[in-house]
C-alpha positions, 0 to 999 in steps of 0.5 A, a space after each residue: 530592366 529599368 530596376 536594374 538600373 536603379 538597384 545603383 545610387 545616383 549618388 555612386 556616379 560623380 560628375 567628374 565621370 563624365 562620358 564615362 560608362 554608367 555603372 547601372 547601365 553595365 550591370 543591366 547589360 551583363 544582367 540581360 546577357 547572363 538571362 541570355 534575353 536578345 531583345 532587352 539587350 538590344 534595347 539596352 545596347 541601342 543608345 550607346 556609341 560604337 565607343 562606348 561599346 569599344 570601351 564596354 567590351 574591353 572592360 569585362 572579362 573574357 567569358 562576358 564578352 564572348 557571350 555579349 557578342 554572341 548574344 548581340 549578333 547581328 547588331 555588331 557593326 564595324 564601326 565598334 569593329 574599328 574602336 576596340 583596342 588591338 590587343 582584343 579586336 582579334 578575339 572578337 573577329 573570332 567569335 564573330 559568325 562569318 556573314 556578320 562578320 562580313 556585313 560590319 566589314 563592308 560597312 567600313 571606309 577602306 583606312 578603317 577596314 585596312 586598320 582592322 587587318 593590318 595587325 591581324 594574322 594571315 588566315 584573319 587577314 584573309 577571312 575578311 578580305 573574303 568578304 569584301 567587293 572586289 574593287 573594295 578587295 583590291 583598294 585595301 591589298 594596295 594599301 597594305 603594300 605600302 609601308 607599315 606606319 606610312 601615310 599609304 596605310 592612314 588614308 582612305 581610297 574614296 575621295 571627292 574630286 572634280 576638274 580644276 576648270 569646273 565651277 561651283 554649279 558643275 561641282 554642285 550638279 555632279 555632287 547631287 548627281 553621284 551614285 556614291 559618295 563617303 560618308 564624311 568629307 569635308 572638301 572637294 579636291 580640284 585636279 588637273 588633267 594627269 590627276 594632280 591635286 591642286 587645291 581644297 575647296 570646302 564645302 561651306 564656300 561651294 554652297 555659300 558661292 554662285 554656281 557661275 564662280 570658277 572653283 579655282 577661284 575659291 580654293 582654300 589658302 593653307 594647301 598641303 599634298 601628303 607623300 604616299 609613303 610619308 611616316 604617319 607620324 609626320 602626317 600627324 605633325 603636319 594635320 596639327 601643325 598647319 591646323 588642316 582638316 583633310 589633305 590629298 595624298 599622291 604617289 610617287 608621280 604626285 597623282 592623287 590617290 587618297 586623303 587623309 582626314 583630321 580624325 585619322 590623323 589625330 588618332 596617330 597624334 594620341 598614339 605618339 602621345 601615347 606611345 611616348 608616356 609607355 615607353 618613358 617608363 619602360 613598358 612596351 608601346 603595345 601594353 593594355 590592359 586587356 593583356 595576359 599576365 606573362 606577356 606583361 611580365 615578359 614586356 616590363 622584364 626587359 627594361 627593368 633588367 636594364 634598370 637592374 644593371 644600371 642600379 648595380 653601377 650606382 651601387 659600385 660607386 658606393 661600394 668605393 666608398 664603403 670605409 667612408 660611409 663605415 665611419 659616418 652613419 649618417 651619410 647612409 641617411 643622406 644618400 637616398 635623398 640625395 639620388 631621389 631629388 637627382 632621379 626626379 630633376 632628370 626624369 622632369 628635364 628628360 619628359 619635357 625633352 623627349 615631348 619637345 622632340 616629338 614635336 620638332 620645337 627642338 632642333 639643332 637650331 636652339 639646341 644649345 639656348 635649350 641647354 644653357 637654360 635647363 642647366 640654369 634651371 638645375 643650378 637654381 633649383 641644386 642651390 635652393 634644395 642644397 641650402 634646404 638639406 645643409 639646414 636640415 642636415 646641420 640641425 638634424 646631425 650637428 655637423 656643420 661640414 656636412 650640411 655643406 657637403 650634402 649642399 654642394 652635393 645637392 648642387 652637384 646633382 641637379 645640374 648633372 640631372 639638368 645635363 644628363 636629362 637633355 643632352 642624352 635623349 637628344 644624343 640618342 635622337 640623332 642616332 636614330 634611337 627613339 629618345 623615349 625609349 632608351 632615355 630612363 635607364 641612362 638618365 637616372 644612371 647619370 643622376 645616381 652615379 654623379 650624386 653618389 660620387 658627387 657625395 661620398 667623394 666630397 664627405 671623403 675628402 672634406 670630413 674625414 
């Protein structure tokens, strides 16, 4: 099978592929499966991390990737259970056998397990749930009870914690002496008596301190306690914000009942980042690659009829001015260039906004310092482009008032871009609406309109 492998160039792969699936190693996989040989594909399959997996079977076909699971069998773990993408985790559990199916779940922390059903429909839901040990069965019912997107849902059940008043040789001893402990974790939570978080130790201080030392007296500075039904992208901030690697998480009565570690937290942070980028273009936050082609269709259909209507307002303006632009052709030049620099000054000023939000550096405080200053940005930028087109234009045409009507146009345009690409996703933020969402079809509106109007108006008025 190694010739397999080699049958691909070195040379095809480029170092800037980095962490990338190897192309040779894909085509002895799917080689090995059309051969339906078991124990060459396990070879094969045994180097790769859960991720890589993850990435493997989302990138073939459909037919190829039942057959590589079926084949795979009992070598399928949770973990690859956890990495794949939503929109094919449901097909996969499907094409599991129900005591493999079993074996991957139980190997899952509860946040994992609870991010592997949560999407799934009920008879799926059920279907795992079914395997599960009972006490298992229980932590992961109670954290699908807690809101959707909340921290109840982020965090896993099984937490090390001791007594305040014990020290590092009673935290030692009980640590070395515990049936069971997660996987991966980082501190040990001190309680008080009504299981009240009340401070992290890491594990590097309690192995580098005397057994004697109090562990209170070693508690790390920087302490945060998450709400149970805390929005997960605010648990997303906080992790980011004050640099924190686990965190408890308390109920209504502040009782610990779960923490939330970094790489539970940072996958939240790239879906916000992700989620933002989607829905700035106008394609709904669930899109991937693996989905059919009229749920794609039918996702992008919605906002590009948005776009439509709004295309139809910008093009009202310039039927307003029909006769103008009749007697003067070159104004029906100018306009696109006009609209394109206005459409991608408002789309630059409306990103850096809606990112600015995202991460609470805007606010209410310096909203208006931030205002001022990309309509500084605009005007700057409106008179070094606007100098540029009237040269273009006076030597292009040879019509000196149209280089400045196409100048102050230009001027015009991107300070109304700069304005429109703040103050809208802003507006929309404090009406609750998400800013990454609604933003495009009104900012470029705003953009067409006023450089339309701010154009054929002034060519109106000025040369004819």
């Amino acid at each position: 099978m190694t010739n397999i492998e080699d049958q691909i160039p070195p040379e095809s792969l480029d170092e800037d592929d980095a962490y990338l699936l190897d192309p040779r190693r894909v085509a002895a996989i799917l080689y090995t499966v059309e051969a339906n040989d078991r124990a060459q594909l396990q070879e094969l399959m045994e180097p790769l991390h859960a991720a890589d997996i993850a990435d493997l079977l989302e990138q073939i076909n459909p037919y190829d990737r039942r057959r590589l699971v079926q084949l795979y069998d009992r070598e399928f773990d949770g973990d690859i259970l956890s990495e794949l993408d939503d929109s094919i985790r449901e097909e996969i559990i499907g094409v599991l056998k129900p005591d493999i199916l079993a074996e991957a779940v139980r190997e899952l922390e509860s946040d994992d397990i609870v991010d592997l059903v949560e999407d799934l429909d009920e008879p799926q839901q059920e279907a795992i749930l079914d395997q599960l040990e009972d006490a298992d069965r229980v932590a992961v019912e109670q954290a699908l009870s807690y809101p959707e997107f909340s921290a109840g849902r982020l965090m896993q059940r099984e937490t090390v914690w001791v007594p305040e008043y014990w020290t590092v040789g009673e935290t030692i001893d009980f640590l070395r002496n515990a049936d069971e402990l997660p996987d991966q974790f980082y501190h040990v939570i001190l309680v008080d008596p009504k299981m009240r978080p009340k401070g992290n130790v890491t594990l590097g201080k309690i192995m580098a301190t005397h057994r004697d030392t109090p562990m209170k007296d070693i508690t790390e500075d920087e302490f945060q306690v998450i709400p149970v039904t805390q929005d997960e992208a605010d648990v997303a901030y906080a992790f980011n914000q004050y640099h924190l690697i686990s965190t408890p998480v308390v109920d209504e009565n502040e009782r610990l009942v779960g923490v939330i570690t970094i790489d539970d937290a940072m996958v939240v942070l790239d879906e916000e980042h992700e989620e933002d980028i989607l829905r700035l273009a106008g394609v709904s936050d669930e899109s991937s690659l693996s989905d059919a082609i009229l749920e794609t269709a039918r996702g992008r259909a919605t906002w590009l009829f948005v776009n439509l209507l709004t295309a139809i307002l910008a093009s009202l303006v310039i039927d307003r001015f029909a006769d103008t632009i009749d007697q003067m052709v070159a104004l029906a030049v100018l306009m696109p260039i006009v609209a394109s620099m206005g459409g991608n000054a408002g789309t630059q000023t409306m990103t850096v906004t809606v990112r600015a939000l995202a991460t609470k550096d805007l606010t209410a405080h310096n909203a208006m310092r931030v205002v001022r200053r990309e309509l500084s940005v605009g005007a700057l930028n409106g008179l070094l482009f606007g100098c540029i087109m009237a040269l273009v234009a006076g030597f292009w045409f040879g019509v000196p008032m149209l280089a400045v009507v196409i100048g102050a146009a230009m001027v015009m345009t991107q300070i109304a871009a700069a304005l429109g690409g703040i103050v809208i996703p802003m507006a929309l933020d404090r009406a609750g609406i998400d800013p990454a969402l609604a933003s495009g079809p009104f900012v470029t509106t705003i953009t067409d309109v006023v450089g339309f109007f701010a154009f054929l108006g002034l060519a109106a008025t000025i040369l004819l």
